[in-house]
Steps between C-alpha positions, in 0.01 A plus 500: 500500500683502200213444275263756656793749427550362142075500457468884622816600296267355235224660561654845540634437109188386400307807645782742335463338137085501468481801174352778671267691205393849527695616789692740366594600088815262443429224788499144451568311821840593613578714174446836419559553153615904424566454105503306227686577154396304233732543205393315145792500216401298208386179621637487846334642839723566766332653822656626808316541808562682802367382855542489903456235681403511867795509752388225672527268173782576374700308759236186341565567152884465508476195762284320316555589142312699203263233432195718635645817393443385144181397501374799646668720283379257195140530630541866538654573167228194354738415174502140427863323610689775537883457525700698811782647372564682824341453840558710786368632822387834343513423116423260191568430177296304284523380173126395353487309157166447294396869673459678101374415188713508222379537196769431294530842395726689674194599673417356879207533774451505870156398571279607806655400829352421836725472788423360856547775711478871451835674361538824628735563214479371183757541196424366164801551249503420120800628279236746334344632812437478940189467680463564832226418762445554858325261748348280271480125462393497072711615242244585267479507097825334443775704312627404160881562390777442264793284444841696618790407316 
């Protein structure tokens, strides 16, 4: 008895962590993503993200860790090995290296970006200037900037 419990607790997780695409502007399995802030000084990217997720994971994600949490929110966000500064229930912080090109001159770009989900809100902040999108999933063009002191 014990394993049928332990096999349909399974399979209840299992059926709760399969990405769902294209079911509504932000989702991506159990996460609804309603920002992300993506703020470029110099060489560093640092990007904060906003999110639910479901009431009925919640209780899942703090039993059995942040493991999954991260890798959706790294396939979401689609940088390559991002670090977590901060990881909550509702919130991230993310520190991205190798996200600009520096040229050497003071002078730095953000090239095209394709996430994995659609963010309804999208913030794209340079020292020189802010972008801002709504329910897309490409950052397009890139955006050049300058060194800050």
């Amino acid at each position: 008895m014990k394993y049928w419990s332990l096999a349909i607790l399974v399979f209840v997780i299992g059926g709760l962590i399969v990405p769902v695409a294209g079911a509504e502007p932000g989702r991506y399995s159990y996460i609804t993503v309603e920002s992300v802030e993506v703020n470029l000084v110099n060489d560093r990217t640092t990007i904060d993200v906003t999110y639910k997720i479901d009431e009925g994971v919640q209780f899942l994600v703090v039993l059995l860790g942040k493991a999954d949490l991260k890798a959706k929110l790294t396939s979401i966000l689609n940088f390559e090995s991002p670090r977590y500064q901060v990881i909550e229930l509702n919130h991230a912080v993310i520190i991205v290296d190798g996200a600009v090109f520096n040229y050497g001159d003071g002078s730095y770009w953000f090239p095209e970006h394709e996430f994995g989900a659609v963010i309804p809100e999208l913030t794209v902040r340079t020292p020189q200037s802010v972008r801002y999108h709504t329910f897309t999933g490409l950052f397009p063009s890139g955006i050049g900037y300058f060194e800050t002191s």
